[in-house]
One Martini backbone bead per residue (centre of mass of N, CA, C, O) as a GRO file, in nm:
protein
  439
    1UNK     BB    1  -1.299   3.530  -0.083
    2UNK     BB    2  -1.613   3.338  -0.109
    3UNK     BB    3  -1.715   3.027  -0.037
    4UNK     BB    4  -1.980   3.035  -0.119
    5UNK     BB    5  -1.910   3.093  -0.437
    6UNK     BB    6  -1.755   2.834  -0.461
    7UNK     BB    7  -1.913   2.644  -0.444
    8UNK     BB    8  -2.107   2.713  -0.655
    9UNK     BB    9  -1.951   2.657  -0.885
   10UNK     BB   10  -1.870   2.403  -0.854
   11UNK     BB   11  -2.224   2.296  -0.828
   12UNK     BB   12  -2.219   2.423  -1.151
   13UNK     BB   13  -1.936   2.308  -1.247
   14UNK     BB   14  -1.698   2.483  -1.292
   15UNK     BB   15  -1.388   2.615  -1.336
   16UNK     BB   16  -1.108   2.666  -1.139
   17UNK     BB   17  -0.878   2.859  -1.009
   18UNK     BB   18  -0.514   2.843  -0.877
   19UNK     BB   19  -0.612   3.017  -0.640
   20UNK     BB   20  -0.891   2.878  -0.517
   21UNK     BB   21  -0.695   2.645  -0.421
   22UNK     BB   22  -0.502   2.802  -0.260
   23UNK     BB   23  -0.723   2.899  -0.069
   24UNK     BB   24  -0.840   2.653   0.025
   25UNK     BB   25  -0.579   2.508   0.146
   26UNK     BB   26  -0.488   2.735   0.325
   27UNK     BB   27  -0.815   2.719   0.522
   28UNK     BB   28  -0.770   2.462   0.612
   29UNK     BB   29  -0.460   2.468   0.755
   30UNK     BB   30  -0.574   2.749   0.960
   31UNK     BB   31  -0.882   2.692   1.006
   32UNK     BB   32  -1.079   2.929   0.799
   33UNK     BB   33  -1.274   2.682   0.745
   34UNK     BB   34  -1.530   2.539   0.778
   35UNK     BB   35  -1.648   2.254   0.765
   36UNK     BB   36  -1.932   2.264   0.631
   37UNK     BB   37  -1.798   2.400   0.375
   38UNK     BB   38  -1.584   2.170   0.275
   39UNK     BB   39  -1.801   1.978   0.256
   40UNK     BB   40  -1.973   2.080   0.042
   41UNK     BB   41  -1.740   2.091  -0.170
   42UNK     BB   42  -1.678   1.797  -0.214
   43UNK     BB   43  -1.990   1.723  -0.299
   44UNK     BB   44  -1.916   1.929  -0.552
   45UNK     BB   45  -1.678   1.723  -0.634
   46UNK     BB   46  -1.822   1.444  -0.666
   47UNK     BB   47  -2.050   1.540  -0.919
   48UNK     BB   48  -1.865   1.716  -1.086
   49UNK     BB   49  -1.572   1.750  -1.077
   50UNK     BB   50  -1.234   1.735  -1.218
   51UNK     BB   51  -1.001   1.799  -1.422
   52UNK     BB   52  -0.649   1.833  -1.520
   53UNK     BB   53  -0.582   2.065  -1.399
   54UNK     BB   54  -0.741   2.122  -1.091
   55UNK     BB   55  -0.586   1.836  -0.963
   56UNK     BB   56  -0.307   1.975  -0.976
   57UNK     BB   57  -0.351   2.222  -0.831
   58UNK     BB   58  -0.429   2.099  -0.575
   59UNK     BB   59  -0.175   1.895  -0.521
   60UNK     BB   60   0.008   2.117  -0.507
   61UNK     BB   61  -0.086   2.265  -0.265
   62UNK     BB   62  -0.106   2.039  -0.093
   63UNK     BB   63   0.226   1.964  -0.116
   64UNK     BB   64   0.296   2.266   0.012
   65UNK     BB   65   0.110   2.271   0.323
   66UNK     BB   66   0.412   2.126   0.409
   67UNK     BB   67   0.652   1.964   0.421
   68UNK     BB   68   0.926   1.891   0.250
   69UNK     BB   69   1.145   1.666   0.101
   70UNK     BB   70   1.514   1.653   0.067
   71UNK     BB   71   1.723   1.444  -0.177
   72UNK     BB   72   1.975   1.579  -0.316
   73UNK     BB   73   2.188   1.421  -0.137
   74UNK     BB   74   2.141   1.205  -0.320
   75UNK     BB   75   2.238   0.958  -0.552
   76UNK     BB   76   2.022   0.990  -0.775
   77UNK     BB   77   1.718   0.793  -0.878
   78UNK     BB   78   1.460   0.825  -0.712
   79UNK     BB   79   1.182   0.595  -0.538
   80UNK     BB   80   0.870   0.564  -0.527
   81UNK     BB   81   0.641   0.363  -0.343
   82UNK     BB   82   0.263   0.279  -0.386
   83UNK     BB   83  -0.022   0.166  -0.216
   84UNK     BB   84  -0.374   0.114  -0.202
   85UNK     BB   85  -0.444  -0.157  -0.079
   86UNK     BB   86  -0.457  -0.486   0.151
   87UNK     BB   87  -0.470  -0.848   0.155
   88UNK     BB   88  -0.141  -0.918   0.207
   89UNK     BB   89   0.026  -0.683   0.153
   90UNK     BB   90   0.394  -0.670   0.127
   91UNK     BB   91   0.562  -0.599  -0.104
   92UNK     BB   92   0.763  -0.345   0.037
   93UNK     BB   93   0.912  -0.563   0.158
   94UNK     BB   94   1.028  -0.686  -0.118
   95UNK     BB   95   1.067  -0.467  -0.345
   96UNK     BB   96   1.257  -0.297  -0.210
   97UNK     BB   97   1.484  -0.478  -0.173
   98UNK     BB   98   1.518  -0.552  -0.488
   99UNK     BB   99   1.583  -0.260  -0.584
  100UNK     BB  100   1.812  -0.184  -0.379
  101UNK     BB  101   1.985  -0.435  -0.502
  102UNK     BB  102   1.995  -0.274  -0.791
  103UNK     BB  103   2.058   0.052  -0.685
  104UNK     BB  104   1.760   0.187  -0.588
  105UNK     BB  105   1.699   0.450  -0.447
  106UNK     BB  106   1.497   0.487  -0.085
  107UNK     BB  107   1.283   0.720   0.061
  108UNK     BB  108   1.051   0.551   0.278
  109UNK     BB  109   0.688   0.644   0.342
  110UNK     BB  110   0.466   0.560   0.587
  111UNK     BB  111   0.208   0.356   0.729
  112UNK     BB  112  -0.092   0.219   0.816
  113UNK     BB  113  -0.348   0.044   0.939
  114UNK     BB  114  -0.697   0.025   0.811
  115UNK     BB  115  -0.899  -0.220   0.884
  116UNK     BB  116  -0.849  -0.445   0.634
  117UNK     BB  117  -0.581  -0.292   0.600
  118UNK     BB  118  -0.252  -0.322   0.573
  119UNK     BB  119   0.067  -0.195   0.719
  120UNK     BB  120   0.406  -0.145   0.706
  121UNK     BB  121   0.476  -0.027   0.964
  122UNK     BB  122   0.339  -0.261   1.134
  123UNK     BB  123   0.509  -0.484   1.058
  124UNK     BB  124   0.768  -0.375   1.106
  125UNK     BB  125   0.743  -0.371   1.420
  126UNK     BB  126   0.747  -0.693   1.447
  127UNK     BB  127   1.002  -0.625   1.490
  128UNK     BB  128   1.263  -0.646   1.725
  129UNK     BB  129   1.345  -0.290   1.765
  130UNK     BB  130   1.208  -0.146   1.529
  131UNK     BB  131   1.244   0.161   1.361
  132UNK     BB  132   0.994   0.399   1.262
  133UNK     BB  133   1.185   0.678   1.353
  134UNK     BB  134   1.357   0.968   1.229
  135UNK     BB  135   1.599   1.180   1.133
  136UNK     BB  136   1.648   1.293   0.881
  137UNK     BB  137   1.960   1.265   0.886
  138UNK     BB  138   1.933   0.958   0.912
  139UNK     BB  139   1.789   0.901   0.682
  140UNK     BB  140   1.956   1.016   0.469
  141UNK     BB  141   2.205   0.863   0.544
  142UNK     BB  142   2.100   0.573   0.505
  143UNK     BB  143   2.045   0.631   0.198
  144UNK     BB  144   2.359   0.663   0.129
  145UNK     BB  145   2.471   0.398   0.239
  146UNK     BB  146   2.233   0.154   0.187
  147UNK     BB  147   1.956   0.238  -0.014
  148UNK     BB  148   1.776   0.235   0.264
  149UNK     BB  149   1.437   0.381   0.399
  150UNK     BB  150   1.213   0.315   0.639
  151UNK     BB  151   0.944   0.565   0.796
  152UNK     BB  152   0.713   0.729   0.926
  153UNK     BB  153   0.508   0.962   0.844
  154UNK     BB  154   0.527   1.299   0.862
  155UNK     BB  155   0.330   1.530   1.015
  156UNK     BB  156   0.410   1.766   0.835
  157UNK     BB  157   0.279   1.624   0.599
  158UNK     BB  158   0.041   1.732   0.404
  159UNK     BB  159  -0.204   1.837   0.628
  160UNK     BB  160  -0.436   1.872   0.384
  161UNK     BB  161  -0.497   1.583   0.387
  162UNK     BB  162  -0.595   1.511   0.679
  163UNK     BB  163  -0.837   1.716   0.678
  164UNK     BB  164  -0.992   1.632   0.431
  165UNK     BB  165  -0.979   1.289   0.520
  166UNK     BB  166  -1.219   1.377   0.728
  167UNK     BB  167  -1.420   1.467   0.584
  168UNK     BB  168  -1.444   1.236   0.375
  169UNK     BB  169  -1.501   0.977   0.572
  170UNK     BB  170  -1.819   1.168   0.678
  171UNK     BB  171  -1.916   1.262   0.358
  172UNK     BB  172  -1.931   1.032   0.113
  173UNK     BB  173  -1.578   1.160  -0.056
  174UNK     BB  174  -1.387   0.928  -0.128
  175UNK     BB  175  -1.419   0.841  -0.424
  176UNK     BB  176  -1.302   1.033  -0.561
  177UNK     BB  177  -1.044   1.083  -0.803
  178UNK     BB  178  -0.962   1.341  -0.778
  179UNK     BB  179  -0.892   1.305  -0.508
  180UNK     BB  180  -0.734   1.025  -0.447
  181UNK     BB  181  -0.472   1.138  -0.650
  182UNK     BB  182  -0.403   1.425  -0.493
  183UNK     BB  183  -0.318   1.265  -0.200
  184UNK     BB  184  -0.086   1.057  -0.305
  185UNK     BB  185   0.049   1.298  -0.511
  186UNK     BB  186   0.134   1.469  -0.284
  187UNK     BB  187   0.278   1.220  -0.061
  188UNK     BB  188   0.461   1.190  -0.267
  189UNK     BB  189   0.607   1.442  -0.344
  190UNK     BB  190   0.700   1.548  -0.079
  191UNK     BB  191   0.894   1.281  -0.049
  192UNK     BB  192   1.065   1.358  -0.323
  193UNK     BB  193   1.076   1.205  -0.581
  194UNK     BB  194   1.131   1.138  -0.880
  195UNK     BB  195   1.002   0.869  -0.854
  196UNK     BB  196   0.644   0.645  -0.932
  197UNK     BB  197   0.536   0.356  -0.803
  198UNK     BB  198   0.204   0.208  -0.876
  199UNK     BB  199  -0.029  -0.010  -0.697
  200UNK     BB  200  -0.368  -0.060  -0.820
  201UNK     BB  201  -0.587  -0.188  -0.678
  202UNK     BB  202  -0.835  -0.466  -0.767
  203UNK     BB  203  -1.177  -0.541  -0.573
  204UNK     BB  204  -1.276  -0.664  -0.294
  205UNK     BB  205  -0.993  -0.593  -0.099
  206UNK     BB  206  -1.038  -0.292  -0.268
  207UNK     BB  207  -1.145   0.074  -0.297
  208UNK     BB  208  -1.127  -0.059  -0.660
  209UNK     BB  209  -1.396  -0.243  -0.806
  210UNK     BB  210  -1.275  -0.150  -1.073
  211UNK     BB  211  -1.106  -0.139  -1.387
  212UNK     BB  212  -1.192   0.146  -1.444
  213UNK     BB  213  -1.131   0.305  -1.214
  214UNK     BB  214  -0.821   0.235  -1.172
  215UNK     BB  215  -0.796   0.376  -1.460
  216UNK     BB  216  -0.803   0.626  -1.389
  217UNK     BB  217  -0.661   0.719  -1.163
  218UNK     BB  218  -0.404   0.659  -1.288
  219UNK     BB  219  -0.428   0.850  -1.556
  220UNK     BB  220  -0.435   1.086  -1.322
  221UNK     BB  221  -0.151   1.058  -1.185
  222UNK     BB  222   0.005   1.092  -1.476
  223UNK     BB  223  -0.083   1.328  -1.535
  224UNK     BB  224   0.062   1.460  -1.313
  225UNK     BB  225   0.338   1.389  -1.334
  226UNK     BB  226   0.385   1.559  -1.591
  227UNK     BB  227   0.290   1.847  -1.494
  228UNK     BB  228   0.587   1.775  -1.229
  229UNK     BB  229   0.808   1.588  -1.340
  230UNK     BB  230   0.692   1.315  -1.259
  231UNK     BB  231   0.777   0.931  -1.344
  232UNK     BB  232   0.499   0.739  -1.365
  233UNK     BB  233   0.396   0.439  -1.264
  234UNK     BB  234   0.116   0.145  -1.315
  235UNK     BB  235  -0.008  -0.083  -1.123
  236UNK     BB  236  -0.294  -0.331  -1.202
  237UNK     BB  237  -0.398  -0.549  -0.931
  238UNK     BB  238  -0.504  -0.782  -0.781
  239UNK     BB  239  -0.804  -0.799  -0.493
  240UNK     BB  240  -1.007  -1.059  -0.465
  241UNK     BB  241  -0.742  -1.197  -0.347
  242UNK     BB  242  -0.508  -1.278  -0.118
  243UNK     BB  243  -0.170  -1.209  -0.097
  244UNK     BB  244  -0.087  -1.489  -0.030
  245UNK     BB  245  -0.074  -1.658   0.283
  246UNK     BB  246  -0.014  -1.414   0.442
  247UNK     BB  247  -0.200  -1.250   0.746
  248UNK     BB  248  -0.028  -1.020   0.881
  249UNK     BB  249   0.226  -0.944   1.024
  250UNK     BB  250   0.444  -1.104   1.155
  251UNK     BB  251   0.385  -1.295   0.925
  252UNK     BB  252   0.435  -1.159   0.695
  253UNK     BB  253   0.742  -1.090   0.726
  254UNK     BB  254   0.793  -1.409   0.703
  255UNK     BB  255   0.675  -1.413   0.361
  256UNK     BB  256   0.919  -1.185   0.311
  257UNK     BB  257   1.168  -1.394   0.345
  258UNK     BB  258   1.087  -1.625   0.164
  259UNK     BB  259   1.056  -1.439  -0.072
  260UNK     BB  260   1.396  -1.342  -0.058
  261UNK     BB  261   1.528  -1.665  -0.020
  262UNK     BB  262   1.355  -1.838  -0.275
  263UNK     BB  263   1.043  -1.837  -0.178
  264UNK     BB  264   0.707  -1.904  -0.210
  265UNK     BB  265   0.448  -1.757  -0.378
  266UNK     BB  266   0.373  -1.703  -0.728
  267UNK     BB  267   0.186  -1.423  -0.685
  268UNK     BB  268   0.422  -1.278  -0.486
  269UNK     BB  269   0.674  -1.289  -0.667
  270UNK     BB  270   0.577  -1.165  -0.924
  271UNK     BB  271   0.445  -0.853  -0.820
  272UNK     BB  272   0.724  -0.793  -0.702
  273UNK     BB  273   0.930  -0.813  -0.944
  274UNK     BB  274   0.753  -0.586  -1.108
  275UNK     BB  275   0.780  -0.360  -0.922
  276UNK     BB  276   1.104  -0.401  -0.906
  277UNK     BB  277   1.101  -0.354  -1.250
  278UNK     BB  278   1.014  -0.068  -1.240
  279UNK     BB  279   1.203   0.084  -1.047
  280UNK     BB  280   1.435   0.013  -1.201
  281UNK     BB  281   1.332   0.187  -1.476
  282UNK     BB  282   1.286   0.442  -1.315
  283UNK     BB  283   1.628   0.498  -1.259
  284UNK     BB  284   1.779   0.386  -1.523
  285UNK     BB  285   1.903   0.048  -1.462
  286UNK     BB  286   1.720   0.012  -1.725
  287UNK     BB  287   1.593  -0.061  -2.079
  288UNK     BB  288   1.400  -0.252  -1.989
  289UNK     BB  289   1.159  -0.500  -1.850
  290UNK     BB  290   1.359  -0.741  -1.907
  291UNK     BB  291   1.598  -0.657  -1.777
  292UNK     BB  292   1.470  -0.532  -1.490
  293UNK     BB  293   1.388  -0.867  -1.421
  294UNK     BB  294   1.636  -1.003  -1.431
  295UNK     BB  295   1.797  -0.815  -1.211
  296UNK     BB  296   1.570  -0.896  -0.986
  297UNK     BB  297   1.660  -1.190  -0.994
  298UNK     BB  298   1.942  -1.175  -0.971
  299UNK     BB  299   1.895  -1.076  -0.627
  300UNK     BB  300   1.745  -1.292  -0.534
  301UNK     BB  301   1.924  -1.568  -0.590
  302UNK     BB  302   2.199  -1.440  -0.472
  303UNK     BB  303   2.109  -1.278  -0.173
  304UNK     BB  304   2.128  -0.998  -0.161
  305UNK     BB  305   1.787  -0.836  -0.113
  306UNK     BB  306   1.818  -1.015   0.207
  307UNK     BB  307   2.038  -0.824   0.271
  308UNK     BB  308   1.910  -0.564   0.261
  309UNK     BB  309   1.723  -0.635   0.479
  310UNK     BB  310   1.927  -0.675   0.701
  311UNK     BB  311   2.024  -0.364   0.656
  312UNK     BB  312   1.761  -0.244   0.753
  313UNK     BB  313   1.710  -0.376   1.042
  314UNK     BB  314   2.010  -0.283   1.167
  315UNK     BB  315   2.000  -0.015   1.126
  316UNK     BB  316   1.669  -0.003   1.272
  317UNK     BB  317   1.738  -0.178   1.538
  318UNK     BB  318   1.685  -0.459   1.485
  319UNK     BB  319   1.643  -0.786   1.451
  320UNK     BB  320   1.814  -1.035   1.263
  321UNK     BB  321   1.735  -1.321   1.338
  322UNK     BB  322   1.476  -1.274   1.182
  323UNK     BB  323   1.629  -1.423   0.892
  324UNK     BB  324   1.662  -1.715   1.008
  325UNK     BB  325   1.422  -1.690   1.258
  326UNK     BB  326   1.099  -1.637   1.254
  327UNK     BB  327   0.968  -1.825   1.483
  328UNK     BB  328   1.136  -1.686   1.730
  329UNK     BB  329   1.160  -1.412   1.702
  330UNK     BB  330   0.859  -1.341   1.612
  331UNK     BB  331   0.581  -1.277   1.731
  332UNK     BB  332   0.387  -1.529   1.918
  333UNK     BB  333   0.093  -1.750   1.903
  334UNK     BB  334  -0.142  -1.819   2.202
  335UNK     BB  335  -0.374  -1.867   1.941
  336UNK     BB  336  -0.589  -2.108   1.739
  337UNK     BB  337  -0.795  -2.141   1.442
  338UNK     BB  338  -0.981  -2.344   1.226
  339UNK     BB  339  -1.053  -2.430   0.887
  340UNK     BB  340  -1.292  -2.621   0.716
  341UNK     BB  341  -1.363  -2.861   0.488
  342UNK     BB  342  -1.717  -2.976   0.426
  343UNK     BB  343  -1.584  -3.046   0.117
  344UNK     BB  344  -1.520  -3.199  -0.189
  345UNK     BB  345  -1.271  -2.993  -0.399
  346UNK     BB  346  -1.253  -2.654  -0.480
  347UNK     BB  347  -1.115  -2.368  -0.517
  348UNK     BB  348  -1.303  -2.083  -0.593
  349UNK     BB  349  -1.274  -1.867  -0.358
  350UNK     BB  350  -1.143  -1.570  -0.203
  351UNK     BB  351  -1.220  -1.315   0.035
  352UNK     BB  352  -1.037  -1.093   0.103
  353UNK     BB  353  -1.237  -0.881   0.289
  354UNK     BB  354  -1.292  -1.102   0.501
  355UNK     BB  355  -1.002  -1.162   0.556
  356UNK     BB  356  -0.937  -0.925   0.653
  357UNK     BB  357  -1.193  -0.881   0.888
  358UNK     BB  358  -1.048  -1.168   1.056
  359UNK     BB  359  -0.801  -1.031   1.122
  360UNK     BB  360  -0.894  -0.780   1.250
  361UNK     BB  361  -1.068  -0.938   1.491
  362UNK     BB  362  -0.816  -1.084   1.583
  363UNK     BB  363  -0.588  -0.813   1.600
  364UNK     BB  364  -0.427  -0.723   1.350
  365UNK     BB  365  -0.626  -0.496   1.317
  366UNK     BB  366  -0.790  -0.118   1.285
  367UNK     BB  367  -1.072   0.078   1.310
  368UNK     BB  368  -0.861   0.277   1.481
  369UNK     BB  369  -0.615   0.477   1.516
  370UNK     BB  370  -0.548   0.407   1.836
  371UNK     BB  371  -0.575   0.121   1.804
  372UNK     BB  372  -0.444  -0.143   1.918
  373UNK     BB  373  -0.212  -0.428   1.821
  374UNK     BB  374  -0.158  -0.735   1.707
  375UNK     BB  375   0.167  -0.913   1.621
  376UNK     BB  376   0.029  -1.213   1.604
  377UNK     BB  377  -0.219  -1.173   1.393
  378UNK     BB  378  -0.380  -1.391   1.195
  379UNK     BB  379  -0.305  -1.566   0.861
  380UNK     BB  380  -0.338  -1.866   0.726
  381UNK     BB  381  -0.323  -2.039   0.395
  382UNK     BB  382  -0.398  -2.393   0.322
  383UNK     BB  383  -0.564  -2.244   0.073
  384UNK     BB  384  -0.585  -2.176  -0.292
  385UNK     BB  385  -0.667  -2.082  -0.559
  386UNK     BB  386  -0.765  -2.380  -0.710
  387UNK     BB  387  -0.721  -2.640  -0.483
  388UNK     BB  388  -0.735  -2.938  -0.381
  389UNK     BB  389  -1.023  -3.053  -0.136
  390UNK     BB  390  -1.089  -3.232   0.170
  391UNK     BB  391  -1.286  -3.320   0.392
  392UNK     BB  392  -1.162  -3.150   0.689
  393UNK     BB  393  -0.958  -2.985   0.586
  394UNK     BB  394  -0.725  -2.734   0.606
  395UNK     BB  395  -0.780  -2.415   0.484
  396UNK     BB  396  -0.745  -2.218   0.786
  397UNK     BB  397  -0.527  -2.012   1.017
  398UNK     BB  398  -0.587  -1.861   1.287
  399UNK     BB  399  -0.422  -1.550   1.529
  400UNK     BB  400  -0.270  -1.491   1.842
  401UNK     BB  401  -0.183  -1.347   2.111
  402UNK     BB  402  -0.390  -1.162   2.356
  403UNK     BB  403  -0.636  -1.338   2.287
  404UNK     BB  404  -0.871  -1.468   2.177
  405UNK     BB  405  -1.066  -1.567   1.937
  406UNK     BB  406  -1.328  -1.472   1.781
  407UNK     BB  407  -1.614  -1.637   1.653
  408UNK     BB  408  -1.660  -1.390   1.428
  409UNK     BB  409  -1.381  -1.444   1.276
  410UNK     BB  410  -1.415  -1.727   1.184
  411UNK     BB  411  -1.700  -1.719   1.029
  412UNK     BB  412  -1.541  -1.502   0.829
  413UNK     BB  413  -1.375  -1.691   0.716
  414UNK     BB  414  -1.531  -1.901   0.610
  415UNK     BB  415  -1.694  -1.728   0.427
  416UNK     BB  416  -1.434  -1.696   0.241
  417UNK     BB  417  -1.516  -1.941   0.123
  418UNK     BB  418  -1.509  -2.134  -0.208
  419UNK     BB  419  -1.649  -2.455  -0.329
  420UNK     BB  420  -1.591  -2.653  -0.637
  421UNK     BB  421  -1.631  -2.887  -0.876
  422UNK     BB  422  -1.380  -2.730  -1.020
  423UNK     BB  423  -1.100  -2.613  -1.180
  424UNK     BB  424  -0.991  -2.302  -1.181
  425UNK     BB  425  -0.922  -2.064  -1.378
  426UNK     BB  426  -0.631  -1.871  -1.416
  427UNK     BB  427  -0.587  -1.537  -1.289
  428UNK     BB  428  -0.525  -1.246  -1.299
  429UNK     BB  429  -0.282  -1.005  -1.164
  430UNK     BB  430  -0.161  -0.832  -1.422
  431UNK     BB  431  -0.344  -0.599  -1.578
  432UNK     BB  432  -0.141  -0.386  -1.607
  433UNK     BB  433   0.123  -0.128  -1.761
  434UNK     BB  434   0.124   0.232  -1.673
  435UNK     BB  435   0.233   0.532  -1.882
  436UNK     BB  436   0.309   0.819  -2.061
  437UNK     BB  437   0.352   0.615  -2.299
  438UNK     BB  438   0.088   0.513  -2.294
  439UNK     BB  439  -0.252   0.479  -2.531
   0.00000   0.00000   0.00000
């Protein structure tokens, strides 16, 4: 084959058969495709687009690219889940443990975070002691042991997916949605699951700004998952104000024990809830979404599973004491700085977008993927949308643990907030929840 004649092809629009994806990403995985010319095709494939047919081909290559990972030592229906990115976005720190204590099991892998959105590995690291690095075999043993393991993607993993994203980073075609679809569903299939629960942000502080774009995206996702056998759940929910009251690992860390407990921010224990009772539907452990929301309430009260997730920290050599004491245990900040509102009124809205990028400012998140994080770094959110507050009082609380906090952090979170002068109403937090037989 031609790299020149398949860009035409794909250039001028036509359909590509199985082979030619198959071509395309064995010579991107053994480096015989120059970078200029994948990048070629991206960008005719950013115009042209890719049809659900070809997006399969694709996936399915990049998902054979390297490593697969086989679950079936494990018994049941696996489940992983996995978030489009946000900010404050801990879900997968609760929801993980609420499915895995109703019965679902779970091997999952993560990743780390990058700009204003944070990492569930970055997060496990702020436990002192937390390993994110396991060999296969004691990850599957640990997830027949106690149904719960959580820990950093595997190098060998969708070699293919690595490289098309650096070129996508850099070529201005991160935005296709048949490549996000694909990027995605090959790193969770190759991750071995049987069933995916996505939850697919929208807003100011997620990659899809617009709830049209993240129903397709969504609906090319469960197209894939159907022709490879595999039963995707998508929640599309909001993501123009911060997740909860806490940004920064730490800290996210700090409000998921908390809403593990049994208290919490009512849109964060929602969320999680919805997630961890779709992973219980389609592990097959409930007949319908009020059985399997039943059970993981009924999970969460018993205090069940905030034991899963003590036995999470424990398998993975962490510290518990960090579930009964968190302020004691976990990296303490030794820089704070407040944003006070200048008027009297009501909270119209918080920039989710800018809280990202004022928490990265300080320290919490990472511009580029070596730069190393501070682990106490962070902020609290002393009101949320829609709260009564008067001139004076602390809006929220920058933290740092390693350096004094930059004034440009400070500015940016103040900018991220406004006040109006009526209570605003409740916004919704879950646009839909679609899967395979939605409409």
């Amino acid at each position: 084959m031609q790299m020149v004649e398949i860009i035409r092809r794909k250039r001028d629009g036509e359909t590509l058969p199985k082979a030619v994806w198959q071509y395309l990403i064995d010579g991107v995985v053994r480096g015989e495709i120059p970078d200029y010319q994948v990048s070629a095709f991206l960008m005719a494939i950013y115009f042209q687009g890719m049809n659900a047919e070809e997006t399969v081909y694709l996936t399915e290559a990049m998902w054979h690219s390297g490593e697969v990972l086989d679950l079936s030592s494990i018994p049941g229906i696996k489940v992983d889940k996995h978030s489009t990115g946000g900010v404050g976005d801990k879900t997968t720190l609760i929801a993980l443990p609420l499915a895995a204590a109703c019965g679902v099991p779970i091997a999952k892998m993560s990743g780390r975070g990058l700009g204003h959105t944070g990492g569930t590995i970055d997060k496990l690291e702020a436990i002192p002691g937390f390993q994110t690095t396991l060999s296969k075999n004691d990850f599957l043993k640990q997830v027949r042991e106690i149904g719960l393991a959580v820990v950093g993607q595997s190098e060998g993993l969708v070699p293919a997916d690595k490289a098309l994203y650096a070129l996508r980073d850099v070529t201005a075609t991160v935005e296709s949605i048949p490549l996000i679809a694909s990027s995605i569903m090959s790193k969770k299939l190759a991750s071995g699951a049987d069933a995916i629960v996505l939850d697919v942000k929208v807003g100011r502080g997620a990659f899809m700004p617009t709830l049209e774009r993240a129903r397709a995206l969504a609906q090319a996702m469960i197209a894939i998952g159907e022709r490879v056998g595999r039963k995707v759940h998508v929640l599309l929910t909001d993501m123009d104000e911060p997740l909860g009251r806490d940004v920064g690992n730490a800290n996210e860390v700090k409000e998921a024990i908390e809403v593990l407990s049994g208290g919490g921010d009512k849109r964060l224990v929602d969320l999680t809830v919805a997630v961890a009772a779709r992973m219980v539907l389609a592990a097959g452990g409930a007949g319908s979404d009020e059985e399997a929301r039943e059970k993981v309430l009924t999970c969460r009260e018993n205090g069940s599973a905030l034991l899963k997730f003590e036995a999470l920290i424990r398998a993975q050599g962490g510290d518990i004491r960090v579930i009964r004491e968190p302020e004691r245990f976990l990296p303490a900040a030794r820089y704070e700085e407040e944003i006070r509102a200048e008027r009297d009124g009501w909270v119209k809205a918080i920039d989710a977008r800018l809280v990202g990028e004022a928490a990265m400012l300080s320290g919490a998140g990472r511009e580029t993927k070596a730069k190393a994080i501070d682990l106490a770094a962070g902020i609290h959110l002393e009101r949320l949308r829609g709260e009564r507050v008067r001139a004076g009082e602390v809006l929220a609380r920058l933290f740092a643990g390693s350096r004094p906090i930059p004034q440009v952090a400070v500015e940016r979170l103040a900018e991220a907030f406004t006040i109006g002068d009526r209570a605003q109403d409740e916004k919704p937090l879950i646009y839909d929840i679609i899967d395979a037989s939605s409409p």
